[in-house]
Structure formats: structure tokens, C-alpha cells
DSSP file (Angstrom, degrees, kcal/mol; ACC not computed):
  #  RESIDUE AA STRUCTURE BP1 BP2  ACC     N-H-->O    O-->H-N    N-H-->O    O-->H-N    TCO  KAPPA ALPHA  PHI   PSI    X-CA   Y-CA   Z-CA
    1    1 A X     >        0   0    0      0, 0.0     4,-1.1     0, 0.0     3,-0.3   0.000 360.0 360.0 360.0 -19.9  -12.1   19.0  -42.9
    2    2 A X  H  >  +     0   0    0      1,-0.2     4,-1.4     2,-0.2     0, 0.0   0.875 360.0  52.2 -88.7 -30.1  -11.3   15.6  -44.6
    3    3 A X  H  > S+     0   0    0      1,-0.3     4,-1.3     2,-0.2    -1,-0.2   0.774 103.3  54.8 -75.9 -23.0   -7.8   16.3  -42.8
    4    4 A X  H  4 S+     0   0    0     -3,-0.3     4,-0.3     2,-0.2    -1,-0.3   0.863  96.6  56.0 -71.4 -51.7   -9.0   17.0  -39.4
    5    5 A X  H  X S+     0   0    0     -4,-1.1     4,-1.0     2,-0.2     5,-0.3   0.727 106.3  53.8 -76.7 -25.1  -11.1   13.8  -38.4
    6    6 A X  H >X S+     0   0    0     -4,-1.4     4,-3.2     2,-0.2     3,-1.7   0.897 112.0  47.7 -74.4 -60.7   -7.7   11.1  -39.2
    7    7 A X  H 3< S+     0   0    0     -4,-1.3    -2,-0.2     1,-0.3     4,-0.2   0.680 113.5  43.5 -78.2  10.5   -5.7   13.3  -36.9
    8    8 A X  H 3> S+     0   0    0     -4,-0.3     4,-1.5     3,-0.1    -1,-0.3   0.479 110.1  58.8 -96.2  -2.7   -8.6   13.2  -34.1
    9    9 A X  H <X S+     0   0    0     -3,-1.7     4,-4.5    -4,-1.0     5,-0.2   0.924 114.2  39.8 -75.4 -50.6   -9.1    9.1  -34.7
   10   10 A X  H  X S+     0   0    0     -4,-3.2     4,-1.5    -5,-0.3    -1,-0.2   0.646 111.1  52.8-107.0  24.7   -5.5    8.9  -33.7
   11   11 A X  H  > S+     0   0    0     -5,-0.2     4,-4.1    -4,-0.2    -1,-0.2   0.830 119.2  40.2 -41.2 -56.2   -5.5   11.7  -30.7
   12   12 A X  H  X S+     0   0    0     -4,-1.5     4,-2.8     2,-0.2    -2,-0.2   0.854 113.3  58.2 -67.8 -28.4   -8.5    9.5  -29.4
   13   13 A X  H  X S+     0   0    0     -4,-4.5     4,-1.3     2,-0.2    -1,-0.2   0.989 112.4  43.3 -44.7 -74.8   -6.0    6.2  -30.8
   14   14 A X  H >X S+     0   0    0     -4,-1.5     4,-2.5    -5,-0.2     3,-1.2   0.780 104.7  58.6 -42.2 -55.2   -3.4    7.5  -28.4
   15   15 A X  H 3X S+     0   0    0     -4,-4.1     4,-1.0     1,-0.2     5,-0.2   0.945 107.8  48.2 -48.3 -69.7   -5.4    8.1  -25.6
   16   16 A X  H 3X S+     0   0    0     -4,-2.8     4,-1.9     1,-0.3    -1,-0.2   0.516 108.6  46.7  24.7 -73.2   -6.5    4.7  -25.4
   17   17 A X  H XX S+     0   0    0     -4,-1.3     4,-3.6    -3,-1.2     3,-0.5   0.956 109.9  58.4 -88.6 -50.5   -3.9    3.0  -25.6
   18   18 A X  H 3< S+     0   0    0     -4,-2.5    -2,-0.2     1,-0.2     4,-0.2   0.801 114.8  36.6 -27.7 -55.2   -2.4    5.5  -23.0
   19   19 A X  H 3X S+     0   0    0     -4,-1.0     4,-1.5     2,-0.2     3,-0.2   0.767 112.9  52.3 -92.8  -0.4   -5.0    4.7  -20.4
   20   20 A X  H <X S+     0   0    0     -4,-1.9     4,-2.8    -3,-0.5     5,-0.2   0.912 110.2  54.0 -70.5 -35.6   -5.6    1.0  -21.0
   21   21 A X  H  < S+     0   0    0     -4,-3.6    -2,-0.2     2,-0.2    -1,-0.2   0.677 109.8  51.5 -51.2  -8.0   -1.4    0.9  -20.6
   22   22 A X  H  4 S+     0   0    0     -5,-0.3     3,-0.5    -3,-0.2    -1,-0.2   0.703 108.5  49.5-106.8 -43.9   -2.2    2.6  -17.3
   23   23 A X  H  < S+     0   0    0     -4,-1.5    -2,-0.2    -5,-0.2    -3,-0.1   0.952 112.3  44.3 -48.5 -57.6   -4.7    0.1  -16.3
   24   24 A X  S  < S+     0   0    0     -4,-2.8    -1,-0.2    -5,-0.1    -2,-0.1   0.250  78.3 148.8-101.9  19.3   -2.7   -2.7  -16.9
   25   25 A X        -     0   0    0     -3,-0.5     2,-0.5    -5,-0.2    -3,-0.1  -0.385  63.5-100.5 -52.1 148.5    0.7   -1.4  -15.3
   26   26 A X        -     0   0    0      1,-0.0     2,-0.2   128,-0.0    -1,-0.1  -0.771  39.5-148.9-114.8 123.1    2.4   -4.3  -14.0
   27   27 A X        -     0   0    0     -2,-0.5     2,-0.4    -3,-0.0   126,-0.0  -0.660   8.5-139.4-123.2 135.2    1.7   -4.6   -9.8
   28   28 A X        -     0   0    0     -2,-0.2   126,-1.6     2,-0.0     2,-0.4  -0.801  19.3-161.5-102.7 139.4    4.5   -6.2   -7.7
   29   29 A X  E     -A  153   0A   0     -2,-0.4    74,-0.9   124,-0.2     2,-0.3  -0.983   3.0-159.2-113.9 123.7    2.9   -8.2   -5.3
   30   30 A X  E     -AB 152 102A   0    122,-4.6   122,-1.1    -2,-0.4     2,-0.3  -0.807   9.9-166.2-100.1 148.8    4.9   -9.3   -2.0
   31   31 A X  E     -AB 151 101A   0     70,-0.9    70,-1.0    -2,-0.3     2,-0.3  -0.965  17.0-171.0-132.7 142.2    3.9  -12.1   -0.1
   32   32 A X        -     0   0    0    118,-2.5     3,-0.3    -2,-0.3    68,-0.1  -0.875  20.4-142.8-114.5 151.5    4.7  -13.5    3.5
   33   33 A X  S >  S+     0   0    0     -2,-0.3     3,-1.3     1,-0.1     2,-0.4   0.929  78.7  97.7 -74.2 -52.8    3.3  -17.3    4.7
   34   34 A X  T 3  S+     0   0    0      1,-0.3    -1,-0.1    63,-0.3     3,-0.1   0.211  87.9  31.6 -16.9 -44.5    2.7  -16.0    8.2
   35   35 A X  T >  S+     0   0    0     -2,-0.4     3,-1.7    -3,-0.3    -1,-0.3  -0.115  73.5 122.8-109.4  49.5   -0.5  -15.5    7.9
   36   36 A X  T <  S+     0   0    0     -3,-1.3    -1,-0.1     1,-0.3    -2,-0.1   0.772  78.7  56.4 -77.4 -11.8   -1.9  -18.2    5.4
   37   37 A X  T 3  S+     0   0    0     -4,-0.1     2,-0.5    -3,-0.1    -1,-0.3   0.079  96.4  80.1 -97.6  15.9   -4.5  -19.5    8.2
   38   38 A X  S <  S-     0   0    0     -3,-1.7     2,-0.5     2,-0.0    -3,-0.1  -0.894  71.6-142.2-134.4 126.3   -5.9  -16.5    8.5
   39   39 A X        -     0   0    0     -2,-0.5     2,-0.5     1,-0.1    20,-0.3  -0.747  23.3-126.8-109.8 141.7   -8.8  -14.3    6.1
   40   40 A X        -     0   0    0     -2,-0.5     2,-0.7    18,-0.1    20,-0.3  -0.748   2.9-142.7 -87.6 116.9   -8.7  -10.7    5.5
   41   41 A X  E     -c   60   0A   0     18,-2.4    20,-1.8    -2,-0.5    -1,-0.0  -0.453  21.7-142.0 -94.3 120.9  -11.4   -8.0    6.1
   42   42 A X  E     +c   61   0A   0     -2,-0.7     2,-0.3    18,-0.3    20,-0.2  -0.287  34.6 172.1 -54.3 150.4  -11.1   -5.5    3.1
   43   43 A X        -     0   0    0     18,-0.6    20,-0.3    17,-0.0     5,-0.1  -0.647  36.1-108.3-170.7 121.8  -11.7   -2.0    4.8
   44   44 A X     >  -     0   0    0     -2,-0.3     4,-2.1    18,-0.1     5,-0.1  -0.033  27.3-126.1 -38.3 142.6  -11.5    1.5    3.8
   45   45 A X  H  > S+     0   0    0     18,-0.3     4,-0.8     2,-0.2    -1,-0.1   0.866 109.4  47.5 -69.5 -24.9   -8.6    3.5    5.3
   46   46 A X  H >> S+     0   0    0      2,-0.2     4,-2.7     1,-0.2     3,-1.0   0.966 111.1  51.6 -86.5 -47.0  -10.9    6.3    6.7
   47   47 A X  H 3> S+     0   0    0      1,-0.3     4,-0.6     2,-0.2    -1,-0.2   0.867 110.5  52.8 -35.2 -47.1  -13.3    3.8    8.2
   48   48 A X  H 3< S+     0   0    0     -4,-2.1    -1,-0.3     2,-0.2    -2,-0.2   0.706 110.4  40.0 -93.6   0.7  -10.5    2.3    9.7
   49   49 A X  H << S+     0   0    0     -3,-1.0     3,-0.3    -4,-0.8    -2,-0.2   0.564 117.3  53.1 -98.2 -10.1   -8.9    5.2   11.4
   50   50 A X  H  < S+     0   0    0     -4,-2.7    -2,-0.2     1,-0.1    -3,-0.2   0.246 124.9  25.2 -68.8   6.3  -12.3    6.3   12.3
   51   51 A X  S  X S+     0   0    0     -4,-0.6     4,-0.7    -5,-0.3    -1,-0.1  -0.472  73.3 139.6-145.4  73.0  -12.9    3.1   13.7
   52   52 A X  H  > S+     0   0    0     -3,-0.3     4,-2.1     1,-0.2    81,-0.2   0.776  71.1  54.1-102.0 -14.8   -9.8    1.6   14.7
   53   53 A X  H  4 S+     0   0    0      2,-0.2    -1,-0.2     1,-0.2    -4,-0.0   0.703 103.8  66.1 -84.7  -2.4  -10.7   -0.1   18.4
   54   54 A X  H  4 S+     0   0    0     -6,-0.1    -1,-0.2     1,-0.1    -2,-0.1   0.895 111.4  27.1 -42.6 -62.1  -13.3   -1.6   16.1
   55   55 A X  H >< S+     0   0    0     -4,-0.7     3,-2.9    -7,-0.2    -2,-0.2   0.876  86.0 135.3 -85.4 -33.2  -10.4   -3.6   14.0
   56   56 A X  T 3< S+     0   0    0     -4,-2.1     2,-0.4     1,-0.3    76,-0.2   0.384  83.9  11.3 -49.7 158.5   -8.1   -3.7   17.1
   57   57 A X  T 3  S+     0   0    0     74,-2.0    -1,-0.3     1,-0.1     2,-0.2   0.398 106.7 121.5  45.1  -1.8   -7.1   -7.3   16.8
   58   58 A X    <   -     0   0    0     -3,-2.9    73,-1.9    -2,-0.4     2,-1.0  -0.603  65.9-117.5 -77.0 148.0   -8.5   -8.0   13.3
   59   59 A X  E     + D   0 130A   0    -20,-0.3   -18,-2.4    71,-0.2    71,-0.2  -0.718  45.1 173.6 -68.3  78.5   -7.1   -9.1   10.3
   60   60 A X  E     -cD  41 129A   0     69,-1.3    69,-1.6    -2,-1.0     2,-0.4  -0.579  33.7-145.5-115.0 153.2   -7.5   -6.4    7.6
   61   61 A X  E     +cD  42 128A   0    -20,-1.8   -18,-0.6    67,-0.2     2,-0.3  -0.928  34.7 175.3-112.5 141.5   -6.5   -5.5    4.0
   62   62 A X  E     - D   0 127A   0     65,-1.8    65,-2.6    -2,-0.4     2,-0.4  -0.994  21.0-145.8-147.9 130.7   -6.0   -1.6    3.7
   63   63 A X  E     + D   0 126A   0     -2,-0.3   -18,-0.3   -20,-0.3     2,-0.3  -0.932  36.5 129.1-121.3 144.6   -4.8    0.8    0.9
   64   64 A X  E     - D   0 125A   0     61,-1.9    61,-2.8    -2,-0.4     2,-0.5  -0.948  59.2 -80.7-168.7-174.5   -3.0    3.7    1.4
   65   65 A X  E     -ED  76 124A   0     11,-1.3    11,-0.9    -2,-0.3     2,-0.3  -0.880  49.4-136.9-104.7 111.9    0.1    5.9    0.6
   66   66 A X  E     -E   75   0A   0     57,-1.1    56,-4.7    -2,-0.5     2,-0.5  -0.402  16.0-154.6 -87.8 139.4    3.3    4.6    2.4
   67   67 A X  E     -E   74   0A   0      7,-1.4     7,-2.7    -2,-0.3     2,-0.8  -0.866  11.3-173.4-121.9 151.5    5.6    6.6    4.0
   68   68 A X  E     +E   73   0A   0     -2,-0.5     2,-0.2     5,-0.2     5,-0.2  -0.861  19.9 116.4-156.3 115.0    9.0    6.4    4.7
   69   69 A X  E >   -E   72   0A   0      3,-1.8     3,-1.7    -2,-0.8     2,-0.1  -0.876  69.7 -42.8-154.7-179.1   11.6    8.4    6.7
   70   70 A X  T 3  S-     0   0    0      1,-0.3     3,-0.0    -2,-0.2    -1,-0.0  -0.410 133.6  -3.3 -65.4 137.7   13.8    8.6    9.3
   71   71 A X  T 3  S+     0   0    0      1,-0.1    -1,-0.3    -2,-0.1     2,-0.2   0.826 113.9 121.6  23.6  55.0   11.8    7.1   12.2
   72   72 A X  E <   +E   69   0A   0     -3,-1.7    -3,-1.8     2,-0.1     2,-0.7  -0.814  22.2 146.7-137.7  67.9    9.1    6.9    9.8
   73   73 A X  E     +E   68   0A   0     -2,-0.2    19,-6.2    -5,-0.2    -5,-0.2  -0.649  34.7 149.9-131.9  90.3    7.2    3.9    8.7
   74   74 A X  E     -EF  67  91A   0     -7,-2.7    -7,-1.4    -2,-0.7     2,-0.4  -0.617  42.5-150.3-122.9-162.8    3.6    5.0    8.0
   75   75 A X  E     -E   66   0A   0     15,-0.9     2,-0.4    -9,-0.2    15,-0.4  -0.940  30.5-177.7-122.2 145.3    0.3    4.2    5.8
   76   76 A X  E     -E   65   0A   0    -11,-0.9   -11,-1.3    -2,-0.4    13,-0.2  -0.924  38.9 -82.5-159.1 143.7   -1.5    7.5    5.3
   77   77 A X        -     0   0    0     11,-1.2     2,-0.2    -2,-0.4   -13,-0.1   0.100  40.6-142.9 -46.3 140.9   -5.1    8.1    3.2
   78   78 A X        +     0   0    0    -15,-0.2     2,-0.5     2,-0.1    -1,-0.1  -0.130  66.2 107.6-111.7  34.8   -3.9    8.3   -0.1
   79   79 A X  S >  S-     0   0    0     -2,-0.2     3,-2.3   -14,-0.1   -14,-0.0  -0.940  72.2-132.2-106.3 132.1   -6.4   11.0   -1.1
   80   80 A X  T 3  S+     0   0    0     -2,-0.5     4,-0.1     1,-0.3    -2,-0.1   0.760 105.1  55.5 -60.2  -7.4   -5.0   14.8   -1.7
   81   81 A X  T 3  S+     0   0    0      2,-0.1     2,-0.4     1,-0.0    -1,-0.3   0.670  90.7 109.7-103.2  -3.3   -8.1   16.1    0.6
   82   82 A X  S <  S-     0   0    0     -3,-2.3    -1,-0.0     1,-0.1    -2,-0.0  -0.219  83.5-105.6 -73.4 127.2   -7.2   14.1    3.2
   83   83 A X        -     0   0    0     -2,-0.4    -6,-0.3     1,-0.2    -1,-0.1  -0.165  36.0-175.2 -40.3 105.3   -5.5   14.7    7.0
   84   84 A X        +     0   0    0     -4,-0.1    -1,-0.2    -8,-0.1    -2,-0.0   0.512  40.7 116.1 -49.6 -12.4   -2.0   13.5    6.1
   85   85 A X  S    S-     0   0    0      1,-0.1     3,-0.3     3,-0.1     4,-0.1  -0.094  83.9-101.9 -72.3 164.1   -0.8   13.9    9.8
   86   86 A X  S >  S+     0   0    0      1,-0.3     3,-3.3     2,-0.2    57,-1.6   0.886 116.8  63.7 -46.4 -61.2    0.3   11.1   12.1
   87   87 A X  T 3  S+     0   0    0     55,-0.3     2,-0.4     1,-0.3    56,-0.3   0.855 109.2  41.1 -24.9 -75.6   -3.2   11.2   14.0
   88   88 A X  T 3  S+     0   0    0     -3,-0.3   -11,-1.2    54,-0.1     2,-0.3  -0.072 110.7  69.3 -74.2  35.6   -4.8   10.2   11.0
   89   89 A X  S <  S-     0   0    0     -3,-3.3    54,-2.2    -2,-0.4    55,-0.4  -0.961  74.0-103.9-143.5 162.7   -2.2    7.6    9.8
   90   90 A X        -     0   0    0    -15,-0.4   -15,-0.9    -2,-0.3     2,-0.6  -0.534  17.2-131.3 -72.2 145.3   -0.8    3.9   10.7
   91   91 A X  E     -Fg  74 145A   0     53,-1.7    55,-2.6   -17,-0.2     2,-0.5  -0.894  29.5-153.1-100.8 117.7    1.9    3.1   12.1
   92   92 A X  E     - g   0 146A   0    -19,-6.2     2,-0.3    -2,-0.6    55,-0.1  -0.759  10.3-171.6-114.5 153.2    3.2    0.2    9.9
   93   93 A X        -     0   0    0     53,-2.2     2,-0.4    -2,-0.5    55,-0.4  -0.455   4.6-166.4-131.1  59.3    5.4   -2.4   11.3
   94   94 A X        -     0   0    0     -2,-0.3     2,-0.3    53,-0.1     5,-0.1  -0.455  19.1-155.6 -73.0 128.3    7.2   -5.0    9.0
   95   95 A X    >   -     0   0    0     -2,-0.4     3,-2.8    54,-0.2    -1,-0.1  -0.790  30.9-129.0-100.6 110.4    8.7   -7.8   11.0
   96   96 A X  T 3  S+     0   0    0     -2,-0.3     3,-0.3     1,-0.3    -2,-0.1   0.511 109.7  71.5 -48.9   7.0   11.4  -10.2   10.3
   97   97 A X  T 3  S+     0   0    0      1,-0.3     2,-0.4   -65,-0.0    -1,-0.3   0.626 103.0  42.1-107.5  -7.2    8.7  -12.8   11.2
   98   98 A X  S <  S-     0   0    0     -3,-2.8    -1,-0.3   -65,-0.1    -3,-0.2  -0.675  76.4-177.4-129.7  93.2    7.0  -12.0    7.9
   99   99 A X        -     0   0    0     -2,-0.4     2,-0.5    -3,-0.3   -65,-0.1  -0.557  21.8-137.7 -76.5 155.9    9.6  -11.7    5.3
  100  100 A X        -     0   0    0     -2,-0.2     9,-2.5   -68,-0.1     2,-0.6  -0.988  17.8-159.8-130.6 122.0    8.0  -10.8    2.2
  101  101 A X  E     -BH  31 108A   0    -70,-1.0     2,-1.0    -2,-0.5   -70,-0.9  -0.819  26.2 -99.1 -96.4 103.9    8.6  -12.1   -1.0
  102  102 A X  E >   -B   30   0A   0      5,-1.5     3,-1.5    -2,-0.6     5,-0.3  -0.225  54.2 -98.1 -15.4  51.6    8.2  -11.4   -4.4
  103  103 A X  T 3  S-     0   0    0     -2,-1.0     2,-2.9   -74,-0.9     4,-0.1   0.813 111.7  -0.5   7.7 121.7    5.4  -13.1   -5.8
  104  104 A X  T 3  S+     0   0    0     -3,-0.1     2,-0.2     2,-0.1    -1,-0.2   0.348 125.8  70.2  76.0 -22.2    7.1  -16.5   -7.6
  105  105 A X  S <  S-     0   0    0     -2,-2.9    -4,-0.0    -3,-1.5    -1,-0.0  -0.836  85.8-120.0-103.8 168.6   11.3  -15.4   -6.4
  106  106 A X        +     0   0    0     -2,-0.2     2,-0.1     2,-0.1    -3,-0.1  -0.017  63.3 138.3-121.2  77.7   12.7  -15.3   -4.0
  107  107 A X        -     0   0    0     -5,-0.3    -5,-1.5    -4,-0.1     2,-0.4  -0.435  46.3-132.3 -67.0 143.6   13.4  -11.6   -4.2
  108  108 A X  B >   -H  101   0A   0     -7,-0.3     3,-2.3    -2,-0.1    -7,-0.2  -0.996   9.7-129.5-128.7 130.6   12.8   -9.6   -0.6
  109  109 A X  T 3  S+     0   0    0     -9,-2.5     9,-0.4    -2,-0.4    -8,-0.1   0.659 111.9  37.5 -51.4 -31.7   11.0   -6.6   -0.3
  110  110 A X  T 3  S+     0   0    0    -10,-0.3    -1,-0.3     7,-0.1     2,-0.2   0.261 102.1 110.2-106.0   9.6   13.7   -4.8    1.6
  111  111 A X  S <  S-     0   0    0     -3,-2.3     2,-0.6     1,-0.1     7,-0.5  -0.726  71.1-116.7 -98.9 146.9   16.6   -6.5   -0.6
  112  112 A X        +     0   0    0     -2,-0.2     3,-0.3     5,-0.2     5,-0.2  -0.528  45.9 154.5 -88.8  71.8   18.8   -5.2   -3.0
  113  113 A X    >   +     0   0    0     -2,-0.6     3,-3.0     1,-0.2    -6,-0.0  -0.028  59.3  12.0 -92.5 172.6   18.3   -6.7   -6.6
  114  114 A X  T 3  S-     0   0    0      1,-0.2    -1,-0.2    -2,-0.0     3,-0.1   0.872 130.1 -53.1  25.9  47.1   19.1   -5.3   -9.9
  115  115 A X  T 3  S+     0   0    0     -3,-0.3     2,-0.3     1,-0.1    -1,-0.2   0.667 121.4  45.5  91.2   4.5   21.0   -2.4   -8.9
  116  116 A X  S <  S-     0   0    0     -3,-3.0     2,-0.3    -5,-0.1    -3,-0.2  -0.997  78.1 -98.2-174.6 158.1   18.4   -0.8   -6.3
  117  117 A X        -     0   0    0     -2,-0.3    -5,-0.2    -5,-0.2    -7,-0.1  -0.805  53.7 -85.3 -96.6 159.7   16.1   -1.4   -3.6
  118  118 A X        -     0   0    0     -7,-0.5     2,-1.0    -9,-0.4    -1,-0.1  -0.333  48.0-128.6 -74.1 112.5   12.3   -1.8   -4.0
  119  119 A X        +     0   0    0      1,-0.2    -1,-0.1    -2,-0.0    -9,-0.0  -0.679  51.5 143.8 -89.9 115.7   10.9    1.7   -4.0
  120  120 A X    >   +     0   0    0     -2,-1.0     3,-1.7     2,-0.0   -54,-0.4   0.663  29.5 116.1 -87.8 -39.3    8.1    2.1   -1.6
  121  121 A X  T 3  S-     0   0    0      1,-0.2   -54,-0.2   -54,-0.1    -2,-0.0  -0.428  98.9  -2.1 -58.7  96.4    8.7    5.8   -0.2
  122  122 A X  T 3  S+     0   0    0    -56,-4.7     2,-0.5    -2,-0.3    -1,-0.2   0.709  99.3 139.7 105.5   8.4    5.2    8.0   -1.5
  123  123 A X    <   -     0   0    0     -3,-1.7   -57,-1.1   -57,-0.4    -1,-0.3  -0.910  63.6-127.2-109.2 115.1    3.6    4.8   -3.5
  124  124 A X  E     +D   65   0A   0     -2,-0.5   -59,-0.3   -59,-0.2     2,-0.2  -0.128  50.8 171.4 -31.2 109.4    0.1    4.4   -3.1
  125  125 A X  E     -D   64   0A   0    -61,-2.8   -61,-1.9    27,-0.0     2,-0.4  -0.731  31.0-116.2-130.6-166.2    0.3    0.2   -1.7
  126  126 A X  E     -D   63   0A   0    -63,-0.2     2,-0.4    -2,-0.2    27,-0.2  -0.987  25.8-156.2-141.8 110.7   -2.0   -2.3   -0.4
  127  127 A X  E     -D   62   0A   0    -65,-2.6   -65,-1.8    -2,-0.4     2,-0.4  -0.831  16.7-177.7-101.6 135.1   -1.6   -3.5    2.8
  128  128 A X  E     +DI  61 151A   0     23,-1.6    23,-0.5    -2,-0.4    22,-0.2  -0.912  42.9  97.1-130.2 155.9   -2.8   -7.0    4.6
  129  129 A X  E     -D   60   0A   0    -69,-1.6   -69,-1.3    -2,-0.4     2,-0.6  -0.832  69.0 -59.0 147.8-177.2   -1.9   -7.4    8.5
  130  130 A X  E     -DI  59 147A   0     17,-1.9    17,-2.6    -2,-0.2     2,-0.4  -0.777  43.9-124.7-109.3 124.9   -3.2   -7.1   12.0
  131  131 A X  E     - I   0 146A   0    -73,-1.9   -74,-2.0    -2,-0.6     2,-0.6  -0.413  18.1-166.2 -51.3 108.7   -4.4   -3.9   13.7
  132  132 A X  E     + I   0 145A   0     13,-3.7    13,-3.2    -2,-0.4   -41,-0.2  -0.895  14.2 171.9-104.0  95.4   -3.2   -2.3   17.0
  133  133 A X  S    S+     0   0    0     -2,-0.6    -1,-0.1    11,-0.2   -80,-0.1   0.628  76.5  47.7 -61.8 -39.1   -4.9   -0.1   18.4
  134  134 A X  S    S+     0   0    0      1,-0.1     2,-0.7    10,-0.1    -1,-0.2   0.486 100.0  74.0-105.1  -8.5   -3.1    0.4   21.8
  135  135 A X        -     0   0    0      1,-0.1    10,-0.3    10,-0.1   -44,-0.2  -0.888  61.1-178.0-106.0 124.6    0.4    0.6   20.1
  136  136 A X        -     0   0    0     -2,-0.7     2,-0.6     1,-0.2     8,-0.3   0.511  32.9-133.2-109.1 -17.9    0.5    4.0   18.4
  137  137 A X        +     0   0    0      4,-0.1     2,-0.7     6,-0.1    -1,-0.2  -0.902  69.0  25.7 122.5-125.0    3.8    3.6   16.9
  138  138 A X  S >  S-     0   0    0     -2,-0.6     3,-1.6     1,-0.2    -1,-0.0  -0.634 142.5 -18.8 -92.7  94.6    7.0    6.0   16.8
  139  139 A X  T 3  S-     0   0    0     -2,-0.7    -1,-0.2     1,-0.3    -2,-0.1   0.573 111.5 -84.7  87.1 -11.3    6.4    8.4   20.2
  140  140 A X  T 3  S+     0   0    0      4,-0.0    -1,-0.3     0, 0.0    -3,-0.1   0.290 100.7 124.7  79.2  11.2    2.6    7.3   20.3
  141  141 A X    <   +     0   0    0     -3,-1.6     2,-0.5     2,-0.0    -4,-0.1   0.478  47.0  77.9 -99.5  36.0    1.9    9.8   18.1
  142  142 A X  S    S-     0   0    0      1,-0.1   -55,-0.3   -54,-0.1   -52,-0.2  -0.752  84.3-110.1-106.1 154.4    0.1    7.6   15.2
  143  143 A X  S    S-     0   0    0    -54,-2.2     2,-0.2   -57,-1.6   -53,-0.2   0.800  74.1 -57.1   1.0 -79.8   -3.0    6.4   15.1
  144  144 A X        -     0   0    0    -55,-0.4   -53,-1.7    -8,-0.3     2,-0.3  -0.891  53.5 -95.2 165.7-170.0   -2.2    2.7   15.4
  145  145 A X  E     -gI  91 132A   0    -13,-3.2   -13,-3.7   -10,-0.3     2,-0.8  -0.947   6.8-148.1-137.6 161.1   -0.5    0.2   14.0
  146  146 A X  E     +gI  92 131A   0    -55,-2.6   -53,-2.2    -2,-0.3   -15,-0.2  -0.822  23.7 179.9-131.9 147.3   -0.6   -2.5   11.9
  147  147 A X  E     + I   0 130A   0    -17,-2.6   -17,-1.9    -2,-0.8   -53,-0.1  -0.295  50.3  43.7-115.2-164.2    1.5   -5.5   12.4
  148  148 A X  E     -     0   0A   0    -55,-0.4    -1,-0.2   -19,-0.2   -54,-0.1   0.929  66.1-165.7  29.2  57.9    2.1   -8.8   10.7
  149  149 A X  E     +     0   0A   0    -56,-0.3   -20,-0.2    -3,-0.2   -54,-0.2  -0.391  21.5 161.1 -63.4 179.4    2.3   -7.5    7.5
  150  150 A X  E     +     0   0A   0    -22,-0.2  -118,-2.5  -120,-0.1     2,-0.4   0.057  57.9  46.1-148.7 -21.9    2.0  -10.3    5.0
  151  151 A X  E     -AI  31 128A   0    -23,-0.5   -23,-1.6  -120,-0.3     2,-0.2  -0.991  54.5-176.5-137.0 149.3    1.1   -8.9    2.0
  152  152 A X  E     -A   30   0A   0   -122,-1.1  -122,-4.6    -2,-0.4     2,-0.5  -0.988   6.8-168.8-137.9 115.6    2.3   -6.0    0.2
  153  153 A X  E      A   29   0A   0     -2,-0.2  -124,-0.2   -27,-0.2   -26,-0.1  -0.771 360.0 360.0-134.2 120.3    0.9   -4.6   -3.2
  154  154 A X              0   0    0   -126,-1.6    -1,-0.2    -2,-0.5  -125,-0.2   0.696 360.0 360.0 -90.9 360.0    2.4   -2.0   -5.4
């Protein structure tokens, strides 16, 4: 027995430290000036694809799972029960008029530094930009879209 309770103190050690290290994983933040005059309404993703002529023309922050393929640029609910399909996703639309920047370089979200390009494809991010309702995307078939990104957080 005496032998048992040190090797659960440091199972329970390890776990610990495992999920405070998981907590405190280190989030690239991108940013664009583009919209710096402008404030952002936090909003759930399903709220806002069940109410997207709601936002149409608003400024919104949104989290969701990006995806990314040939003619393929979407946010979709980043929960496993969720409709993944185009109908329930954004159409997301980064614009050479908001380059986005590494937090503090000037590193570019779509640039190729250290050896590789910023992987994005399948990452749960955080999105800030403007909501379009009447532009549906790639064929119409999305949702909407949102444009001006300015912020990006993985």
C-alpha cells in the first residue's frame, strides 16, 4: 500500500501539469489595421448561422473550425455534433486589403517563414470581420460570408 499512493501523487502530478500545459498553449494571434475604428460583437457560430440577416452588415468576432481546399475557404461549427455542410458554414474571404500580421513581426499569415506556411487547414480559429449575408460564397452554396477579416486567432 505504502507503494501505491507515491505512484498515484505523481499520475495525478502528470496529469496536471499535462492539462495546465494544454491551457496555456501558446495562441498565434494575427492582426490587420483595417478595422481599428470599428468594435466587435462576440457571437456564437450557431446563433450566427441561425441568424445571419440579423448580423448582415455587422462587425462580429466568431469561433469556428477553418477549412481549406481547393475552392474552399470556409469557417464551420467546430463541434463534432454539428452540420458540417456548406449550408451551415461561412464563407470566409481574406482580402489583400487586410493583410494580417503576426502579432509584434511582421510575419504574414499566408507567408512562408521558417521552412513552412502557417497551418490553418482543420484548426479550430477565431475570427473578427464583417458579415454578408447576400454573398453566399464559392457557387452560393454557403451560408454567407465574412469579409474584412482583421483578426485571426489560433
Amino acid at each position: 500500500m505504502k507503494f501505491i499512493q507515491p505512484v498515484s501523487i505523481l499520475f495525478k502530478s502528470l496529469f496536471f501539469l499535462v492539462v495546465l500545459q494544454s491551457c496555456t498553449a501558446d495562441k498565434k494571434i494575427y492582426t490587420s489595421n483595417c478595422n481599428d475604428d470599428v468594435s466587435f460583437e462576440r457571437v456564437g457560430f450557431t446563433q450566427l448561422i441561425d441568424n445571419i440577416e440579423k448580423y448582415d452588415k455587422q462587425y462580429v468576432e466568431v469561433t469556428g473550425t477553418y477549412l481549406e481546399d481547393r475552392e474552399q475557404s470556409a469557417l464551420v461549427n467546430d463541434s463534432l455534433f454539428a452540420d458540417h455542410s456548406n449550408r451551415r458554414a461561412l464563407w470566409v474571404n481574406f482580402s489583400q486589403d487586410c493583410p494580417l500580421y503576426l502579432s509584434g513581426t511582421h510575419t504574414g499569415l499566408f507567408e512562408y517563414a521558417n521552412g513552412k506556411f502557417t497551418q490553418i487547414n482543420k484548426k479550430r480559429i477565431t475570427l473578427r470581420g464583417k458579415i454578408d449575408a447576400a454573398h453566399k460564397g464559392h457557387l452560393g452554396s454557403y451560408r454567407g460570408s465574412i469579409n474584412r477579416v482583421s483578426f485571426v486567432k489560433l
